[in-house]
Each structure stands twice: as structure tokens, then as C-alpha cells.
PDB file of N, CA, C and O in Angstrom, chain B, residues numbered from 101:
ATOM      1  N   UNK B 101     -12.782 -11.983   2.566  1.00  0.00           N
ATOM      2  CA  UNK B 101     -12.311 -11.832   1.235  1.00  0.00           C
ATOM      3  C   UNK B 101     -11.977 -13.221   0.706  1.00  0.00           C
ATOM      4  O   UNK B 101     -11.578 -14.186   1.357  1.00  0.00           O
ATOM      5  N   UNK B 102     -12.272 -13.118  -0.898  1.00  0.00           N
ATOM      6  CA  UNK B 102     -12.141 -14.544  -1.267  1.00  0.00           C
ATOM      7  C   UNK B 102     -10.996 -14.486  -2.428  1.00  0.00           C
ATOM      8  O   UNK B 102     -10.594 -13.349  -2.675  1.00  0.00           O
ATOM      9  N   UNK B 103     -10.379 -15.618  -3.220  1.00  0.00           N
ATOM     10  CA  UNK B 103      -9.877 -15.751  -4.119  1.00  0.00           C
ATOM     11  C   UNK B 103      -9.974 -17.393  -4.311  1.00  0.00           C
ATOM     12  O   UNK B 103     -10.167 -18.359  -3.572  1.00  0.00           O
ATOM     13  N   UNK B 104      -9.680 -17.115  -6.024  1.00  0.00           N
ATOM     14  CA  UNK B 104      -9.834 -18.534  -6.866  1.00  0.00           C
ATOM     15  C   UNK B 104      -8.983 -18.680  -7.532  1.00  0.00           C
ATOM     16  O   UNK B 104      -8.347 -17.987  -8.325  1.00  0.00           O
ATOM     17  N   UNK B 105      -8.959 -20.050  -7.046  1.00  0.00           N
ATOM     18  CA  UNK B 105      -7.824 -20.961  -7.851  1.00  0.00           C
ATOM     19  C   UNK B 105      -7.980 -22.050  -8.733  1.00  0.00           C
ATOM     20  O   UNK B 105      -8.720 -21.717  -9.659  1.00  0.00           O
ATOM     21  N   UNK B 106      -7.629 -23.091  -8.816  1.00  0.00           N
ATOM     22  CA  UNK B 106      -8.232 -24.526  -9.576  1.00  0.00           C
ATOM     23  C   UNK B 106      -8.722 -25.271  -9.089  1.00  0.00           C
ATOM     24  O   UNK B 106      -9.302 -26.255  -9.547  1.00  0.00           O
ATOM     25  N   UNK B 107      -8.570 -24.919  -8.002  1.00  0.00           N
ATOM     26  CA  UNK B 107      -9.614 -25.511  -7.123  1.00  0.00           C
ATOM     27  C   UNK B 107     -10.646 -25.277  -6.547  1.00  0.00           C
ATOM     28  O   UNK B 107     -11.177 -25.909  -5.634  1.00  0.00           O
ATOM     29  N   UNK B 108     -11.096 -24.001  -7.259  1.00  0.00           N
ATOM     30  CA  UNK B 108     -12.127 -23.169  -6.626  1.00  0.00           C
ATOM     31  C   UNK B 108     -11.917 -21.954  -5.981  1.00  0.00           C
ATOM     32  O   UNK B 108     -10.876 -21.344  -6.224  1.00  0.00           O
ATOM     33  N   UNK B 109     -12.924 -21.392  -5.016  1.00  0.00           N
ATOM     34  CA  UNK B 109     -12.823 -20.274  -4.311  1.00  0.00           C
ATOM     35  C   UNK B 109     -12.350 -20.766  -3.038  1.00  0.00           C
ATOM     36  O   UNK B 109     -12.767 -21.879  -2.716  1.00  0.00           O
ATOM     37  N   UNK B 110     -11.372 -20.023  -2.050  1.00  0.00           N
ATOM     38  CA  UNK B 110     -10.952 -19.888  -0.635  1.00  0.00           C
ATOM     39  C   UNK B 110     -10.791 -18.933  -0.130  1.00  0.00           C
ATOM     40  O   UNK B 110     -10.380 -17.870  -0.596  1.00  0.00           O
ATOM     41  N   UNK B 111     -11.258 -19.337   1.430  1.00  0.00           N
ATOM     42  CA  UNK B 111     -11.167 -17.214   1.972  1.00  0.00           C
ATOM     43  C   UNK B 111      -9.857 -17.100   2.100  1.00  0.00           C
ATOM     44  O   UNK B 111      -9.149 -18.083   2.315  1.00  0.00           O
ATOM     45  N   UNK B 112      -9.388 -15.884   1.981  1.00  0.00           N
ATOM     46  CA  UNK B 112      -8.365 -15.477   2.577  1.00  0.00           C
ATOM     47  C   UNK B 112      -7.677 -15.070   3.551  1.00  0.00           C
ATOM     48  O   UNK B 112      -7.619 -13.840   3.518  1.00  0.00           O
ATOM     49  N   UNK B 113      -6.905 -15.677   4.747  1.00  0.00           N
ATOM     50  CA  UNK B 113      -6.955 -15.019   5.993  1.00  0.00           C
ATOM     51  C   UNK B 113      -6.028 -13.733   5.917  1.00  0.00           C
ATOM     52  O   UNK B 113      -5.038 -13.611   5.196  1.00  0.00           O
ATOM     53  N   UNK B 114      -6.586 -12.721   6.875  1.00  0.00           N
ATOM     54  CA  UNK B 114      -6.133 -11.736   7.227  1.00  0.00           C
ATOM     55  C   UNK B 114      -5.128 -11.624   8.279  1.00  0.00           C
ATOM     56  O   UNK B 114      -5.114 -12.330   9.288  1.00  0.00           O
ATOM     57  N   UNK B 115      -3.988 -10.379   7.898  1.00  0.00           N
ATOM     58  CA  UNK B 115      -3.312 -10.179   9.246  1.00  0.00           C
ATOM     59  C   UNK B 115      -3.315  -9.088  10.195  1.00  0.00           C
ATOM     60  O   UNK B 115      -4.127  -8.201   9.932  1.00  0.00           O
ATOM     61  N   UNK B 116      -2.724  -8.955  11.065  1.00  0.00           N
ATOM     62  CA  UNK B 116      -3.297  -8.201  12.112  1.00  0.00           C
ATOM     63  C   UNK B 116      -3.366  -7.012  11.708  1.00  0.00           C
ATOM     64  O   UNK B 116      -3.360  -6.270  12.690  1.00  0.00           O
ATOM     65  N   UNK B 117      -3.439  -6.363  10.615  1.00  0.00           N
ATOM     66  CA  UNK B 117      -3.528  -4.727  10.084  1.00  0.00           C
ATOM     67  C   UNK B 117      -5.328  -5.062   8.787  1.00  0.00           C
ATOM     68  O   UNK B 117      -6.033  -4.271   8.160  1.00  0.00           O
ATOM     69  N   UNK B 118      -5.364  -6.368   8.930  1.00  0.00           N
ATOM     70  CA  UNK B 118      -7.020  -6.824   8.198  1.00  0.00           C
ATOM     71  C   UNK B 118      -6.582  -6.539   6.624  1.00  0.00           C
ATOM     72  O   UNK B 118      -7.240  -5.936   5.777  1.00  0.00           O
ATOM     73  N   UNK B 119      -5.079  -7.242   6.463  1.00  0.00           N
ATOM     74  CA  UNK B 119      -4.837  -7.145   4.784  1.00  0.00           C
ATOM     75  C   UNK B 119      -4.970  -8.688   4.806  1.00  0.00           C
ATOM     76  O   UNK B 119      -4.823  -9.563   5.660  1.00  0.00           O
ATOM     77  N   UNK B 120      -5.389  -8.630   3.199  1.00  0.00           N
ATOM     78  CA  UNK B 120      -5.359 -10.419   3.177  1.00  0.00           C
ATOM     79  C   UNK B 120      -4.332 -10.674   1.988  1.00  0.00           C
ATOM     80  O   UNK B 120      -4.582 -10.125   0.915  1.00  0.00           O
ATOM     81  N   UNK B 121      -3.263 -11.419   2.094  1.00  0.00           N
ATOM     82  CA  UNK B 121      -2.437 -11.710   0.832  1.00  0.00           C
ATOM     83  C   UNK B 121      -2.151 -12.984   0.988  1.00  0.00           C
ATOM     84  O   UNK B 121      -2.228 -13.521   2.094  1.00  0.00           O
ATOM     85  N   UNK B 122      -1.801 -13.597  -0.054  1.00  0.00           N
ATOM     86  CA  UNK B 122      -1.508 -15.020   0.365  1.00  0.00           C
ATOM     87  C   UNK B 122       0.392 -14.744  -0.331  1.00  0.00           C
ATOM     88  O   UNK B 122       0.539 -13.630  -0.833  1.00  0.00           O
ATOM     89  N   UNK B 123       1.046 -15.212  -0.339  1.00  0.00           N
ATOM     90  CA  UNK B 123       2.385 -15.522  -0.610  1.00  0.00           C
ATOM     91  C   UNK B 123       2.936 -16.929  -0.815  1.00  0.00           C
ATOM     92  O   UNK B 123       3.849 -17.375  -0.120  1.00  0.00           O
ATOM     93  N   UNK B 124       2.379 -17.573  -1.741  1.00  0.00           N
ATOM     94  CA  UNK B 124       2.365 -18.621  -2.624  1.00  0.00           C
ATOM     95  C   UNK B 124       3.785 -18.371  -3.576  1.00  0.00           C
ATOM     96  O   UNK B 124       4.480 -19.308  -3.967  1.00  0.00           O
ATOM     97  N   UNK B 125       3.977 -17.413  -3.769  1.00  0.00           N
ATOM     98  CA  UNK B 125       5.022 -17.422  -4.984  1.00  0.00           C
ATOM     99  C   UNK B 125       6.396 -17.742  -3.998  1.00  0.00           C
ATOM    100  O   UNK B 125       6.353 -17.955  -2.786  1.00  0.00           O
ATOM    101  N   UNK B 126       7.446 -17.719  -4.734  1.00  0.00           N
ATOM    102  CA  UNK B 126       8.714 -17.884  -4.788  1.00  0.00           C
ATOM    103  C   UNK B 126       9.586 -17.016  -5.817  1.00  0.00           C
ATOM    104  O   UNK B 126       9.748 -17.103  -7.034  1.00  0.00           O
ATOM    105  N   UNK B 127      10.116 -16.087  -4.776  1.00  0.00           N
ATOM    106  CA  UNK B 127      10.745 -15.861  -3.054  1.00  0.00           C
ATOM    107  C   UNK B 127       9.874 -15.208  -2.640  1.00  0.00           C
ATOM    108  O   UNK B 127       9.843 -14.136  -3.245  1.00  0.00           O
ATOM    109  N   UNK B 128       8.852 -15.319  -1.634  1.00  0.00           N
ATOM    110  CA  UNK B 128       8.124 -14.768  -1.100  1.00  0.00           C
ATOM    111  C   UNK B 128       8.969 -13.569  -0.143  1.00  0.00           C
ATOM    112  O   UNK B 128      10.086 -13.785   0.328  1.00  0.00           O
ATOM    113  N   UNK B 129       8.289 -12.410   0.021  1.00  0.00           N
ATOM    114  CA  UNK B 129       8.519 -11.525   0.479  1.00  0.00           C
ATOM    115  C   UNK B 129       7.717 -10.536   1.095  1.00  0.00           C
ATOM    116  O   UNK B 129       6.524 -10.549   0.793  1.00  0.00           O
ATOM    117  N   UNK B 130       8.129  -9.660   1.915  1.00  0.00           N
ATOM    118  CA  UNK B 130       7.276  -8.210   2.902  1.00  0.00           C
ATOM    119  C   UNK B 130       7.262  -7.743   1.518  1.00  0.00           C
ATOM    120  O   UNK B 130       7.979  -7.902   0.531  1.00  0.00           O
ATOM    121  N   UNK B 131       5.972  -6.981   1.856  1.00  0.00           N
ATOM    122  CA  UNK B 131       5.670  -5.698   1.435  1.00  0.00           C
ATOM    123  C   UNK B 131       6.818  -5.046   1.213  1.00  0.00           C
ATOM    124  O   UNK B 131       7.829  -5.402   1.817  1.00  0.00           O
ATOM    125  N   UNK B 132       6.852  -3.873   0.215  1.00  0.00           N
ATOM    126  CA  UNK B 132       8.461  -2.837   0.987  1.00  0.00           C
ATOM    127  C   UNK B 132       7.716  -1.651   1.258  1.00  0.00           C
ATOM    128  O   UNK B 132       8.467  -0.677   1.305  1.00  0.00           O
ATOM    129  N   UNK B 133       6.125  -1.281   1.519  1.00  0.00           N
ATOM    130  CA  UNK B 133       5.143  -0.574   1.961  1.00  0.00           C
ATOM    131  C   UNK B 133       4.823  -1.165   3.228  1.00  0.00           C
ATOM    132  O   UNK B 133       3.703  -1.008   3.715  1.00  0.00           O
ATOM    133  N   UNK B 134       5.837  -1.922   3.879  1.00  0.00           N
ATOM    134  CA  UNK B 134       5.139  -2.280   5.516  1.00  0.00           C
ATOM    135  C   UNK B 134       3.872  -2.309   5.884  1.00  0.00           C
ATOM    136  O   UNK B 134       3.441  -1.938   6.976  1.00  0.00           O
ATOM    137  N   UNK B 135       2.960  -2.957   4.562  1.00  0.00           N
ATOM    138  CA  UNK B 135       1.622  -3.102   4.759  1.00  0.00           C
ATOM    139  C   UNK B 135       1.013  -2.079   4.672  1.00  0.00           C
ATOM    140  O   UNK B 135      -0.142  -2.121   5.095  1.00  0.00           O
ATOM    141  N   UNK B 136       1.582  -0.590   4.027  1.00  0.00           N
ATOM    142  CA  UNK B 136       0.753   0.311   3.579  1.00  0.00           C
ATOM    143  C   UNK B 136      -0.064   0.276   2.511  1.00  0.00           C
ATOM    144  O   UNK B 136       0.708   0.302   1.553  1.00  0.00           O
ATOM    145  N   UNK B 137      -1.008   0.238   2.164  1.00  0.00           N
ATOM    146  CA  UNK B 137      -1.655   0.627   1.299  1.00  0.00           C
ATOM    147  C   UNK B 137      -2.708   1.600   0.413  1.00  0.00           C
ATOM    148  O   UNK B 137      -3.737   2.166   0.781  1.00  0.00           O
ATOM    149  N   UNK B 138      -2.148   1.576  -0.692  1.00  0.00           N
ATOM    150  CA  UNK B 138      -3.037   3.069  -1.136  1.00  0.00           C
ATOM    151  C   UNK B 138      -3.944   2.622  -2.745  1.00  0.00           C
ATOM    152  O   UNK B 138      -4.198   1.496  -3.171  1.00  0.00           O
ATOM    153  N   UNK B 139      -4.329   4.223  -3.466  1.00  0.00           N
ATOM    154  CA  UNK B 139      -4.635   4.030  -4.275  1.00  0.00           C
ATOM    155  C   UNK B 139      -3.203   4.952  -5.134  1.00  0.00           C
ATOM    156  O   UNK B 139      -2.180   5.350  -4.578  1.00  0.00           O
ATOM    157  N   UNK B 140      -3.569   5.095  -6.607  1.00  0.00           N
ATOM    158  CA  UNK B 140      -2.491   5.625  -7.445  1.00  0.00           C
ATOM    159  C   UNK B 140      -2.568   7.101  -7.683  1.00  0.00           C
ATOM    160  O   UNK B 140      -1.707   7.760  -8.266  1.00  0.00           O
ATOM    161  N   UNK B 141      -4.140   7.738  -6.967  1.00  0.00           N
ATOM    162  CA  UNK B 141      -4.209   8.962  -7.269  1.00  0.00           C
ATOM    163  C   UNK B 141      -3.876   9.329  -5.730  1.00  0.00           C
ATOM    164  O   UNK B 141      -3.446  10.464  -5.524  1.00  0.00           O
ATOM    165  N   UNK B 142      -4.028   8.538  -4.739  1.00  0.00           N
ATOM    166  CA  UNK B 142      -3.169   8.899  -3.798  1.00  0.00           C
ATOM    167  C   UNK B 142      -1.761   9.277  -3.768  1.00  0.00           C
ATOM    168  O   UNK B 142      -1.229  10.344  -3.464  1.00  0.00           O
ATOM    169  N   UNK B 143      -1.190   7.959  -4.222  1.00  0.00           N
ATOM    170  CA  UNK B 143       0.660   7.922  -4.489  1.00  0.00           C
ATOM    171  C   UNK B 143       1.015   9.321  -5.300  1.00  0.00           C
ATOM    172  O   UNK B 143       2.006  10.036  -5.155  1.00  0.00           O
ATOM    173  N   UNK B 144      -0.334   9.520  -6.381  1.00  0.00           N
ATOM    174  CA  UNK B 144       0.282  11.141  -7.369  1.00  0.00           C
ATOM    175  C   UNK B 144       0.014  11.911  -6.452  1.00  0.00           C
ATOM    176  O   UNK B 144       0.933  12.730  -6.406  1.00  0.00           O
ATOM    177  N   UNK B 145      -0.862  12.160  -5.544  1.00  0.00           N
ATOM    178  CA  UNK B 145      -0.700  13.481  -4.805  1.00  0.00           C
ATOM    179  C   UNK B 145       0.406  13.524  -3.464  1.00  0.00           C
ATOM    180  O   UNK B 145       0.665  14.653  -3.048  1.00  0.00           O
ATOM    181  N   UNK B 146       0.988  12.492  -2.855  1.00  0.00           N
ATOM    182  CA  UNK B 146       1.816  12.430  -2.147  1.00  0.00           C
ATOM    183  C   UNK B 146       3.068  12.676  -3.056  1.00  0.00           C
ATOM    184  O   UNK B 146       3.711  13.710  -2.881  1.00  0.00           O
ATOM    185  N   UNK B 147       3.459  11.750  -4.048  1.00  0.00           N
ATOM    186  CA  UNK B 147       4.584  12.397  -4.997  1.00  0.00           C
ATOM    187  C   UNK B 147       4.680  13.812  -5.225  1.00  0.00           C
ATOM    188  O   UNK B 147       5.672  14.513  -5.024  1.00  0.00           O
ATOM    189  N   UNK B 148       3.295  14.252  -5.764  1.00  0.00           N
ATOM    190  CA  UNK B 148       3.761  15.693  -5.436  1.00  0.00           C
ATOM    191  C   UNK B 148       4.048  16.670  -4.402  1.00  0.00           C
ATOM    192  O   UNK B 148       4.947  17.508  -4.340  1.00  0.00           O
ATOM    193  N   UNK B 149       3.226  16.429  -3.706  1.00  0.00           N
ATOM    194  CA  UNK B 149       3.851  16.853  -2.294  1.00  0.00           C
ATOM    195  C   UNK B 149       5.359  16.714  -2.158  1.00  0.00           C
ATOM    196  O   UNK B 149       6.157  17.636  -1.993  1.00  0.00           O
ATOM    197  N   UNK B 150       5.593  15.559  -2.242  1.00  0.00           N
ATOM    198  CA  UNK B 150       7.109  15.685  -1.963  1.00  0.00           C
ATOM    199  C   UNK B 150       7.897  16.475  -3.079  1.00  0.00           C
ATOM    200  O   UNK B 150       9.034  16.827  -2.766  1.00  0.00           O
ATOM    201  N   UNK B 151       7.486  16.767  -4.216  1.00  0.00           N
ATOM    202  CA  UNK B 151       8.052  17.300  -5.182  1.00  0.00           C
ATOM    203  C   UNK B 151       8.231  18.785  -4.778  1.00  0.00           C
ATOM    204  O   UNK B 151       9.366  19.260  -4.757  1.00  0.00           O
ATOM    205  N   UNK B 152       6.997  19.640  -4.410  1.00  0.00           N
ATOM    206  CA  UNK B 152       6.891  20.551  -3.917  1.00  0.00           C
ATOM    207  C   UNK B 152       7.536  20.624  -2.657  1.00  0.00           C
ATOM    208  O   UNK B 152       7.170  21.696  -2.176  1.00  0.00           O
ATOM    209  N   UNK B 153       8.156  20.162  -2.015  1.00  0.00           N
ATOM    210  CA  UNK B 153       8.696  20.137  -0.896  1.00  0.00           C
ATOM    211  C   UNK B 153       8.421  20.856   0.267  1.00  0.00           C
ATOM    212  O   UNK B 153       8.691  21.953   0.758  1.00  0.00           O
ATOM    213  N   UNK B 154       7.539  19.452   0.635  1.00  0.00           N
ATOM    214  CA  UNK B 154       6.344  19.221   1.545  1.00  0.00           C
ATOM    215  C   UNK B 154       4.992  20.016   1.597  1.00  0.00           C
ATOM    216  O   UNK B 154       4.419  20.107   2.683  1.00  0.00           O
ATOM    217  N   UNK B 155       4.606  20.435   0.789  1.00  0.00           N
ATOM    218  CA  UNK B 155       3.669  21.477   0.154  1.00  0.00           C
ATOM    219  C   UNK B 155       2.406  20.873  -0.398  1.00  0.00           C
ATOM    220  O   UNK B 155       2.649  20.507  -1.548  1.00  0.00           O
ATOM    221  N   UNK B 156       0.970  20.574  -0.015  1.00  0.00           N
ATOM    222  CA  UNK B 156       0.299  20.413  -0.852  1.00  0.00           C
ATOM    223  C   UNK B 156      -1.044  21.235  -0.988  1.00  0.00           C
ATOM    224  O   UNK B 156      -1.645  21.594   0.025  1.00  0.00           O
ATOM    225  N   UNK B 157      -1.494  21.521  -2.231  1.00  0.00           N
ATOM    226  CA  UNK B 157      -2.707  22.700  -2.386  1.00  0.00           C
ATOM    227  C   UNK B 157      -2.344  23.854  -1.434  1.00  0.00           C
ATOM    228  O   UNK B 157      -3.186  24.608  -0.948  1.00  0.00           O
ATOM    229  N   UNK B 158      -0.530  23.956  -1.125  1.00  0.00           N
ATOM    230  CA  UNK B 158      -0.698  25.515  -0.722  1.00  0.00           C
ATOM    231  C   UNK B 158      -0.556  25.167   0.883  1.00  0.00           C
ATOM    232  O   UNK B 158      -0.138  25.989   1.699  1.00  0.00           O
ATOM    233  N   UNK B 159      -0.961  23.837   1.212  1.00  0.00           N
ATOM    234  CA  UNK B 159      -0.392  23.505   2.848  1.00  0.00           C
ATOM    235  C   UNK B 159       0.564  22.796   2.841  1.00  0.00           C
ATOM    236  O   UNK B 159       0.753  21.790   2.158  1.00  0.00           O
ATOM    237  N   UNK B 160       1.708  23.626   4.153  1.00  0.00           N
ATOM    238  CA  UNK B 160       2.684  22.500   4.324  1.00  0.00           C
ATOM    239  C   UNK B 160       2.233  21.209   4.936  1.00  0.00           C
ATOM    240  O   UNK B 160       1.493  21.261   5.918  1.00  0.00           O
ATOM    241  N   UNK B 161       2.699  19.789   4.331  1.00  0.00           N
ATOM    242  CA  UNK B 161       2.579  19.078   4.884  1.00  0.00           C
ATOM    243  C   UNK B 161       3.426  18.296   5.969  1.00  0.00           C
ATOM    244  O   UNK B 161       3.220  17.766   7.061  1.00  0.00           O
ATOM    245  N   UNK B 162       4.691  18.537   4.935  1.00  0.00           N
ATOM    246  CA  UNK B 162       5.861  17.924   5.853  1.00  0.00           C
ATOM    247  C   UNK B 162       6.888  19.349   5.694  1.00  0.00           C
ATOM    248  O   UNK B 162       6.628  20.332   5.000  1.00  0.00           O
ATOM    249  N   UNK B 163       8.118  19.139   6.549  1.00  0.00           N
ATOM    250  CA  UNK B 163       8.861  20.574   7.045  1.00  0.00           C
ATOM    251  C   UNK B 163      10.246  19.897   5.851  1.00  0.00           C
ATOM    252  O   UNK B 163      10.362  18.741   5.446  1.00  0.00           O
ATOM    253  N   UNK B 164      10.890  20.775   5.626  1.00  0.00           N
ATOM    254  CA  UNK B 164      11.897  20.698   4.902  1.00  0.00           C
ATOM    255  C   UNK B 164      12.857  19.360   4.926  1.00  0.00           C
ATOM    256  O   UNK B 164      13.230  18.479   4.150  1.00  0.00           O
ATOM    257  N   UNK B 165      13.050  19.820   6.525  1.00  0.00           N
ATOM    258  CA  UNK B 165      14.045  18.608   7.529  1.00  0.00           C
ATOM    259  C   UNK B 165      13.220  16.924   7.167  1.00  0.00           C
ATOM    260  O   UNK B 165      13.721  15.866   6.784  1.00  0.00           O
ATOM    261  N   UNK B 166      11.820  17.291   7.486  1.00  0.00           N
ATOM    262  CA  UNK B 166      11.464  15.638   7.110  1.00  0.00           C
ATOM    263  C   UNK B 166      11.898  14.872   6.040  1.00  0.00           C
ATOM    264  O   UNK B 166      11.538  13.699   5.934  1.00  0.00           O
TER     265      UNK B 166
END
């Protein structure tokens, strides 16, 4: 994976889960997804799930207690 800057293009190295981020800014920081990553129609169907409580399309997914 690549990204560009003003100086051109550079690869990006990866870490041991094969995400590539660089953390250039200030205050650099973790993830608060511990390197999870998704898409947004993912995140809406897990939100609902949890909305439904733990329920999705009619299957439980997670138990009350979770």
C-alpha cells in the first residue's frame, strides 16, 4: 500500500494484523477499535443488533448477559 505526500509516493509499512497507518500527527494515538476494522454498513448492522438485543435477521447473536 502506498500514500502521497510532497514528496511523492511511499509504501506504507504494515503491522502485524497487515494494517498500514502511519501516525505522523500529534498526539498520536491507538486505534480505540484495537485495530478493528470495518465498513459503515457493517457498524449499521452490528448497531442494530445490539439495539435488538443481540438479535439479528431473527438470530441471536449475542445472549442478553453479553
Amino acid at each position: 500500500m502506498y500514500d502521497y505526500s510532497g514528496s511523492g509516493l511511499h509504501e506504507l509499512q504494515t503491522n502485524h494484523l497487515a494494517l498500514a497507518y502511519e501516525r505522523d500527527i500529534i498526539p498520536a494515538f491507538q486505534s480505540g477499535g484495537a485495530g478493528l476494522c470495518s465498513t459503515l454498513d457493517d457498524y449499521a448492522k452490528f448497531a442494530g443488533m445490539l439495539m435488538n438485543g443481540g438479535s439479528y435477521n431473527g438470530r441471536r447473536i449475542m445472549s442478553h448477559a453479553g
